[in-house]
OpenMM code with the backbone's topology and positions (N, CA, C; nanometers):
from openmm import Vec3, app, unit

residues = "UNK UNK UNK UNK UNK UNK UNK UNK UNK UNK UNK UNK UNK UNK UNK UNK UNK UNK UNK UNK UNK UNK UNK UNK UNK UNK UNK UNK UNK UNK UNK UNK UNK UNK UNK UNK UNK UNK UNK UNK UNK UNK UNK UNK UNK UNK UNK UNK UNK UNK UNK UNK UNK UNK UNK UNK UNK UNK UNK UNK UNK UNK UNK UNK UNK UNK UNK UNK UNK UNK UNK UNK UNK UNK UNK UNK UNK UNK UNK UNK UNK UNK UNK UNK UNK UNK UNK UNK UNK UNK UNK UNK UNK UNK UNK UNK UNK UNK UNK UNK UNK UNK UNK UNK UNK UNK UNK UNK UNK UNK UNK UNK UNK".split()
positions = [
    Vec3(-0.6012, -3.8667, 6.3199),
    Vec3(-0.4966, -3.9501, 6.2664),
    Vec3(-0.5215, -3.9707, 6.1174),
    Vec3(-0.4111, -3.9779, 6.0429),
    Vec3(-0.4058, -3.9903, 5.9340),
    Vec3(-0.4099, -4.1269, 5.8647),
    Vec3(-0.4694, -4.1632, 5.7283),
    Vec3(-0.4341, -4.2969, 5.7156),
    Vec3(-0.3505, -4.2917, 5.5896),
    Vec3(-0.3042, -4.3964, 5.5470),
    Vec3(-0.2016, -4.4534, 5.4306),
    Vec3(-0.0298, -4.3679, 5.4618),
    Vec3(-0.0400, -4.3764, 5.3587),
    Vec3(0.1447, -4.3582, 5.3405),
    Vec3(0.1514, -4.1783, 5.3273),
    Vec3(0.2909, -4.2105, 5.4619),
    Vec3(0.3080, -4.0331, 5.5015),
    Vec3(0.3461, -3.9640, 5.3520),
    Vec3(0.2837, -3.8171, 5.3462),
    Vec3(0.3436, -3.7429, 5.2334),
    Vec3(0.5327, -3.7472, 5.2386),
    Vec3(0.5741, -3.7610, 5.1174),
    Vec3(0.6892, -3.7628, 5.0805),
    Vec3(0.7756, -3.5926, 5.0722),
    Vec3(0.6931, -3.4836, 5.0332),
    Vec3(0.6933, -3.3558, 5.0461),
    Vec3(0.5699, -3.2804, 4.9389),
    Vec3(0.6084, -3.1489, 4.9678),
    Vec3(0.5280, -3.0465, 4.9362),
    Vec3(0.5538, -3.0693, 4.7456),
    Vec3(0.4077, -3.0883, 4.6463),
    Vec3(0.4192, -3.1200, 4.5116),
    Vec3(0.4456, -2.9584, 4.4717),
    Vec3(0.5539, -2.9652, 4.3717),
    Vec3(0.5789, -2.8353, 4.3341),
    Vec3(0.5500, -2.8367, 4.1586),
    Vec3(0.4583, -2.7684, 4.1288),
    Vec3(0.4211, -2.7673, 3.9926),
    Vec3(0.4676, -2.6430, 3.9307),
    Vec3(0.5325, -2.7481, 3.8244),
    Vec3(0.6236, -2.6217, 3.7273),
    Vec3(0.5567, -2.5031, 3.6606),
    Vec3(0.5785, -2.3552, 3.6622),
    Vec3(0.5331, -2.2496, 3.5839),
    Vec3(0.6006, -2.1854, 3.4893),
    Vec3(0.7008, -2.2924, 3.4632),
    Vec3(0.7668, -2.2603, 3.2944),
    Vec3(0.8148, -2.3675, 3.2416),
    Vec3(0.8154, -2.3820, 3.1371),
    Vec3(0.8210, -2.5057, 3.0245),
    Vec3(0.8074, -2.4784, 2.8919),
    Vec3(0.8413, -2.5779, 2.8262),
    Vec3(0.8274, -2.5989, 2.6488),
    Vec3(0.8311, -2.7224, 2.6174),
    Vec3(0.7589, -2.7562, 2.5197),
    Vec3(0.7091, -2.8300, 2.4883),
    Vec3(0.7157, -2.8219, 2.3060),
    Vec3(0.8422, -2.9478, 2.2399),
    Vec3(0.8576, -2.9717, 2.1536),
    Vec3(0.7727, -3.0433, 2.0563),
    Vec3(0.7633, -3.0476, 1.9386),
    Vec3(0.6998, -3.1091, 1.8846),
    Vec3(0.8200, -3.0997, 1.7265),
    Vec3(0.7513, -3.2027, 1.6495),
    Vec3(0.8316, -3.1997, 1.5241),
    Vec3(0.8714, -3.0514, 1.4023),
    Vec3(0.7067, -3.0096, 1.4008),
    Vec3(0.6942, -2.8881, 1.3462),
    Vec3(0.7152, -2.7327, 1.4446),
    Vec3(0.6962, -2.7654, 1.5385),
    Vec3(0.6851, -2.6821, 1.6238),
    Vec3(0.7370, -2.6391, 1.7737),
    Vec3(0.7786, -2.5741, 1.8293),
    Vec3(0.7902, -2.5573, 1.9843),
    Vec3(0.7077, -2.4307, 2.0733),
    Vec3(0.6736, -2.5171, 2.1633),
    Vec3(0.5443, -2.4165, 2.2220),
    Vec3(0.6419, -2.3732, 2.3569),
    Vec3(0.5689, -2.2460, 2.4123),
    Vec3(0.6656, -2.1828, 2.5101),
    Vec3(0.5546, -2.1490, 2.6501),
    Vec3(0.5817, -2.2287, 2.7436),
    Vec3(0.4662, -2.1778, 2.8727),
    Vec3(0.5681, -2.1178, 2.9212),
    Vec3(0.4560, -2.0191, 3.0236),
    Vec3(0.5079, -1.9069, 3.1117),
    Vec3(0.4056, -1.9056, 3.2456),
    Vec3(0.3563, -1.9292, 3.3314),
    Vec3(0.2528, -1.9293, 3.3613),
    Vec3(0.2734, -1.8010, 3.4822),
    Vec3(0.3239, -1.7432, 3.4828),
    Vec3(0.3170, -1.6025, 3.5401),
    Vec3(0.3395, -1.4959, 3.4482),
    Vec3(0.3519, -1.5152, 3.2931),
    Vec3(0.3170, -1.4285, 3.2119),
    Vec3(0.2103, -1.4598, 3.1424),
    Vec3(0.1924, -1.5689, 3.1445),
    Vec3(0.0334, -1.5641, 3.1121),
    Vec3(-0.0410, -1.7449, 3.1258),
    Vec3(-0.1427, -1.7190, 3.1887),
    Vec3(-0.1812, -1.8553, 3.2837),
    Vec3(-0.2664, -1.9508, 3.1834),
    Vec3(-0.2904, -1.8991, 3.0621),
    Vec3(-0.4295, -1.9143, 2.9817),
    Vec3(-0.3389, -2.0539, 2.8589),
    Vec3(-0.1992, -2.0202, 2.8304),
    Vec3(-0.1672, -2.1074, 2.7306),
    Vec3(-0.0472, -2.0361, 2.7203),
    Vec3(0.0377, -2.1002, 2.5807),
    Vec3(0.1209, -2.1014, 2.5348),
    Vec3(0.1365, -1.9155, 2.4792),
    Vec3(0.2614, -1.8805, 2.5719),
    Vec3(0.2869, -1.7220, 2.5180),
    Vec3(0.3458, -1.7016, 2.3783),
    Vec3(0.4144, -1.7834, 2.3184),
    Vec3(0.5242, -1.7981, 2.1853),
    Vec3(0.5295, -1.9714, 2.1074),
    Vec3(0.4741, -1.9407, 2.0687),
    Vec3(0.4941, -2.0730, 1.9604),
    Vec3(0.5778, -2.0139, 1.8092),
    Vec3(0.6540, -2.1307, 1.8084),
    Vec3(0.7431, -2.1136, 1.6683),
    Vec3(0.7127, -2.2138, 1.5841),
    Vec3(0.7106, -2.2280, 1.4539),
    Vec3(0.6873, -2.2850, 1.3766),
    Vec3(0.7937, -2.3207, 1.2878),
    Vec3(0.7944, -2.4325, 1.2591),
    Vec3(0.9592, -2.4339, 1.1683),
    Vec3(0.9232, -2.5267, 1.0205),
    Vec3(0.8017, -2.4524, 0.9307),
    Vec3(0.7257, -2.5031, 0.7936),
    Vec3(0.7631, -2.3913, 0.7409),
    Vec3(0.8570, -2.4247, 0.6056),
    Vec3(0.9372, -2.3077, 0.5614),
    Vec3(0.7851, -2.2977, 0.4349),
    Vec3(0.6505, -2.3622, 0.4277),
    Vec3(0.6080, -2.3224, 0.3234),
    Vec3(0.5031, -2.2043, 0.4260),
    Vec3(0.4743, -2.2422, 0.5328),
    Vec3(0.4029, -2.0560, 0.6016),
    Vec3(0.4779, -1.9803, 0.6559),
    Vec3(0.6208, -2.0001, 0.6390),
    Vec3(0.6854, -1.8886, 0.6639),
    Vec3(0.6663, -1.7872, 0.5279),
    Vec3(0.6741, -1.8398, 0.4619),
    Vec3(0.6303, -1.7597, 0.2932),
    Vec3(0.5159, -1.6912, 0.3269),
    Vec3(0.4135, -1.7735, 0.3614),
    Vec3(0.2599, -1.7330, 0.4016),
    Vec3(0.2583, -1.6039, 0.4612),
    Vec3(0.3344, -1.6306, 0.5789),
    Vec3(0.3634, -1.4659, 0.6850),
    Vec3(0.4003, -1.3918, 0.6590),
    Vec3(0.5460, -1.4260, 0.5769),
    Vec3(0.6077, -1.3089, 0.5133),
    Vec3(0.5319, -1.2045, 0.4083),
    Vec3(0.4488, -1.2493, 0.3260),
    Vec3(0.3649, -1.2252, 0.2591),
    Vec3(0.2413, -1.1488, 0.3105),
    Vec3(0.2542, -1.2036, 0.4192),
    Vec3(0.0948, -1.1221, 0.5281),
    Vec3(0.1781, -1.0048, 0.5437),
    Vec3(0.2727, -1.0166, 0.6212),
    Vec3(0.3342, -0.9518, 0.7176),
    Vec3(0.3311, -0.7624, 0.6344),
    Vec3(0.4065, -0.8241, 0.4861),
    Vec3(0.4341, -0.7137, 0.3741),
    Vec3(0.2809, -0.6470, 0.3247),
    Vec3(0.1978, -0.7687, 0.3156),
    Vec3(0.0750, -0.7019, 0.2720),
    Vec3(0.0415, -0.5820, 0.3645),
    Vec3(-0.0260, -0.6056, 0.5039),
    Vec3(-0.0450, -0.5325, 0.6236),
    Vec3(0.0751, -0.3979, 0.6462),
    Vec3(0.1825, -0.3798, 0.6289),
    Vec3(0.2854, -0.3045, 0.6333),
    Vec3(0.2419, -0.2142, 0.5292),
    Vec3(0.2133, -0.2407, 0.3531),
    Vec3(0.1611, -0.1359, 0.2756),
    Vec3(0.0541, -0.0703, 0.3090),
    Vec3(-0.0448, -0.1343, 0.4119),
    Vec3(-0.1620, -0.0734, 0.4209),
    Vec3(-0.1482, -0.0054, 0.5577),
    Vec3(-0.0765, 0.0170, 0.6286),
    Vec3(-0.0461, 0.1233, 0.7147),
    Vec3(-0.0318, 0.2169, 0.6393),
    Vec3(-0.1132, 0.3415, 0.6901),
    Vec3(-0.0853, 0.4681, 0.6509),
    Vec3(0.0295, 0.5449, 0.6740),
    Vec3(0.1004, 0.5898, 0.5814),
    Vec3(0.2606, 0.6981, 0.6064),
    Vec3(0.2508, 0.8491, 0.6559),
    Vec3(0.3131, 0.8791, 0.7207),
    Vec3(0.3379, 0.9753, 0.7601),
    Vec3(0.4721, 1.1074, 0.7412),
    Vec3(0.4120, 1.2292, 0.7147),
    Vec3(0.4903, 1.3142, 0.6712),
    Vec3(0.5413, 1.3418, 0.8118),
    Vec3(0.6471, 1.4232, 0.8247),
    Vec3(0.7470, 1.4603, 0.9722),
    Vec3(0.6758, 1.5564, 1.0524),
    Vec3(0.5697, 1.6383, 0.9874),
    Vec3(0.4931, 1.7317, 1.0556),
    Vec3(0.3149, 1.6402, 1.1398),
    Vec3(0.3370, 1.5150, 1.1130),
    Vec3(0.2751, 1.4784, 1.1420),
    Vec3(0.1315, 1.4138, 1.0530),
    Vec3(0.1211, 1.4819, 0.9791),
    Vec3(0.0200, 1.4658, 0.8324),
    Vec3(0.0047, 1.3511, 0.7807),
    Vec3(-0.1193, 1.2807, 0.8041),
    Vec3(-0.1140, 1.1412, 0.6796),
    Vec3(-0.0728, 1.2042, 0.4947),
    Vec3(0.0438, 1.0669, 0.5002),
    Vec3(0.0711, 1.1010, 0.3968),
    Vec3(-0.0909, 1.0668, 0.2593),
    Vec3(-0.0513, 1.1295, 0.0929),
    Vec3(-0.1721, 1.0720, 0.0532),
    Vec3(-0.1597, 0.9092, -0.0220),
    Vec3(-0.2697, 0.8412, -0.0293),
    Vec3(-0.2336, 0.7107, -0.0881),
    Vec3(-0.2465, 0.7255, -0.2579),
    Vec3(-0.1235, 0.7153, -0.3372),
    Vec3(-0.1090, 0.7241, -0.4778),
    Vec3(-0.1407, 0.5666, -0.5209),
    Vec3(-0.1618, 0.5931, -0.6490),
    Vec3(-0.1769, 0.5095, -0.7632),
    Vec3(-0.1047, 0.3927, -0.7352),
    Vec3(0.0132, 0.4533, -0.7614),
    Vec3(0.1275, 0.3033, -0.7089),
    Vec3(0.1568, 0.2148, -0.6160),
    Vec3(0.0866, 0.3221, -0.5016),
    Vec3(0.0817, 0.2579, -0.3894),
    Vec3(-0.0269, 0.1642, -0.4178),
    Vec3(-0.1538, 0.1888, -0.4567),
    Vec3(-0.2978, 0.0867, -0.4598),
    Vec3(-0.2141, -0.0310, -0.5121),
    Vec3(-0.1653, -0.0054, -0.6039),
    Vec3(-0.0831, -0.1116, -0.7362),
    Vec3(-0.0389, -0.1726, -0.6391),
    Vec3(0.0580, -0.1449, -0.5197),
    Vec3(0.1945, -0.2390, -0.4658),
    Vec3(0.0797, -0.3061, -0.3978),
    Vec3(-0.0403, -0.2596, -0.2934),
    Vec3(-0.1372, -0.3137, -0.2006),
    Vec3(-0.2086, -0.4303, -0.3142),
    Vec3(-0.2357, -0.3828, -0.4291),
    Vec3(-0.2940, -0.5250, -0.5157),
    Vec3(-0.2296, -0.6147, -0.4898),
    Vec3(-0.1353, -0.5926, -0.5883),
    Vec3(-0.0460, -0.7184, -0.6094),
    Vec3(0.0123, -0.8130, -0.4988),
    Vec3(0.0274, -0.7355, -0.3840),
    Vec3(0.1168, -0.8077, -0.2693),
    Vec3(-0.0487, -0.8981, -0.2087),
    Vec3(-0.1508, -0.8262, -0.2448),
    Vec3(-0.2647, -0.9153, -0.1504),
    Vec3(-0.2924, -1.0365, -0.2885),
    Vec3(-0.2814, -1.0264, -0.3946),
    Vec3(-0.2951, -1.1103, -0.4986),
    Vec3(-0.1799, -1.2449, -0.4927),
    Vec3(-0.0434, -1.1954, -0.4354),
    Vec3(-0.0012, -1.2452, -0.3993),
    Vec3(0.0307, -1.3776, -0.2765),
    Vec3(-0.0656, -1.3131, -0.1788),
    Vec3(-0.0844, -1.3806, -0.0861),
    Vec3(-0.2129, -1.5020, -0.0841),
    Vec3(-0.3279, -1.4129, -0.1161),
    Vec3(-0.3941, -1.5053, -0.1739),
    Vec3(-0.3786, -1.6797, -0.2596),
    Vec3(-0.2958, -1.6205, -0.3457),
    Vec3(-0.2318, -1.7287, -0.4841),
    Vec3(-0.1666, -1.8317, -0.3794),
    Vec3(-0.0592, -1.7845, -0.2839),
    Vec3(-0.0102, -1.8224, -0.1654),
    Vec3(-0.1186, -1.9248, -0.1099),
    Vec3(-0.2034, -1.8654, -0.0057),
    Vec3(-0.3215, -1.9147, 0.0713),
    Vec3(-0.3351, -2.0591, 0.0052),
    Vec3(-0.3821, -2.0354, -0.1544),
    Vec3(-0.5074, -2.1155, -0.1581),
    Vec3(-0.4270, -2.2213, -0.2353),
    Vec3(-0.2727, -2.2036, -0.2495),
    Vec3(-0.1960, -2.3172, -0.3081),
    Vec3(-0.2060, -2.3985, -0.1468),
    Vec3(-0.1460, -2.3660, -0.0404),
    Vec3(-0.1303, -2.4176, 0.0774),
    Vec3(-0.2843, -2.5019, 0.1263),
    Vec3(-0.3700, -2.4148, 0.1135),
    Vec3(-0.4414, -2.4208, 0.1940),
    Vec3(-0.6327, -2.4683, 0.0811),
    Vec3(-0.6075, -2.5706, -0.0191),
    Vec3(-0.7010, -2.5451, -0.1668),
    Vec3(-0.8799, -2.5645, -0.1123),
    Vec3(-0.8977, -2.6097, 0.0143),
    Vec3(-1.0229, -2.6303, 0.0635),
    Vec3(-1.0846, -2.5177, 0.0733),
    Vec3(-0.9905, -2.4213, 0.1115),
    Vec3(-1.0592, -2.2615, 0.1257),
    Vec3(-1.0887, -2.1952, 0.0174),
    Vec3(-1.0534, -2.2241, -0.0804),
    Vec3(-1.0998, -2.1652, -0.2532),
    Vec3(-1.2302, -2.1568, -0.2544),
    Vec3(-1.3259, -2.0070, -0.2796),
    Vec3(-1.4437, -1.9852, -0.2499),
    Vec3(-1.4490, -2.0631, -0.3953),
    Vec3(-1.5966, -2.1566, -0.3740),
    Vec3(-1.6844, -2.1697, -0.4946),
    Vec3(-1.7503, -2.0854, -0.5887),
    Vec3(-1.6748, -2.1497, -0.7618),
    Vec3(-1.7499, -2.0315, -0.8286),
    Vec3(-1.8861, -2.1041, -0.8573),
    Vec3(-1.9569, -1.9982, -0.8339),
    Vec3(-2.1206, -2.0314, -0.8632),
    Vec3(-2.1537, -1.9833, -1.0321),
    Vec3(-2.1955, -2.0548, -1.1051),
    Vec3(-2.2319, -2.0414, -1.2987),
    Vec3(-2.3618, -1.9910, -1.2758),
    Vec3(-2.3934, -1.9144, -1.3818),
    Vec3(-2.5412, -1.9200, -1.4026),
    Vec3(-2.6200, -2.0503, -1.4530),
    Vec3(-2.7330, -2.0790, -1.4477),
    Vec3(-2.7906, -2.2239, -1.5001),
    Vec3(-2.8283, -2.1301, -1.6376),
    Vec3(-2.8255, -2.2544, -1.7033),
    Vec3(-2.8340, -2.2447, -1.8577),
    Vec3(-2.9607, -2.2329, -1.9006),
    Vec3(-3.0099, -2.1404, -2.0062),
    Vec3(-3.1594, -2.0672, -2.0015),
    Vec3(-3.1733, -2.2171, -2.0735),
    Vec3(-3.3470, -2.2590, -2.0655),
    Vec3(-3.3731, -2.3804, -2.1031),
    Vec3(-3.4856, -2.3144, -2.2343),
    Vec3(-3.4768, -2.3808, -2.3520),
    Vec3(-3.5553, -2.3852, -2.4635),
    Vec3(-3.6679, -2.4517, -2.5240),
    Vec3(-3.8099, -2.3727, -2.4368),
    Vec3(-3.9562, -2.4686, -2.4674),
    Vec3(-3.9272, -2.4850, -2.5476),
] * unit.nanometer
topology = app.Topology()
chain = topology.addChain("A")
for resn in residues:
    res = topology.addResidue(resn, chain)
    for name in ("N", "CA", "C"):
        topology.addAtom(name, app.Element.getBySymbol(name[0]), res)
């Protein structure tokens, strides 16, 4: 025999959901994946810049391809566009983000017996 108060029914726990937030909306799936959130969106138009910026950097540095299959070769201009777009991102980064700015280290100043 059982004691206390009869079950009401069988608890059915949800395996899809989202979950809002101000900046953000997170997306569960839990039969596409059990571990966390499959898609999160972000809606901070200053790292959307951030990404966009990644996104372009990473895209130059894929290697091109000729139709016969052949890596194409990497020119001058190309290094140039890969600078600038990672110089770019950087400048990006460390406006957003200024804690991460590596420390410049000086030399100490020669001292005069």
């Amino acid at each position: 025999m059982s004691r206390g108060r009869p079950a009401q029914g069988e608890l059915v726990a949800k395996r899809k959901y989202t979950l809002e937030f101000e900046d953000s909306t997170w997306y569960f799936d839990l039969d596409k994946f059990a571990n966390g959130p499959y898609l999160v969106e972000h809606y901070s138009p200053e790292h959307d810049k951030l990404e966009k910026l990644h996104i372009k950097w990473q895209q130059l540095e894929q290697p091109e391809y000729q139709q016969n299959g052949r890596k194409k070769r990497i020119t001058k201009d190309r290094v140039k566009e890969i600078e600038a777009s990672k110089a770019l991102y950087w400048k990006e980064h460390y406006r957003l983000f200024p804690e991460d700015k590596p420390k410049v280290r000086k030399k100490r100043g020669s001292r005069n017996s």
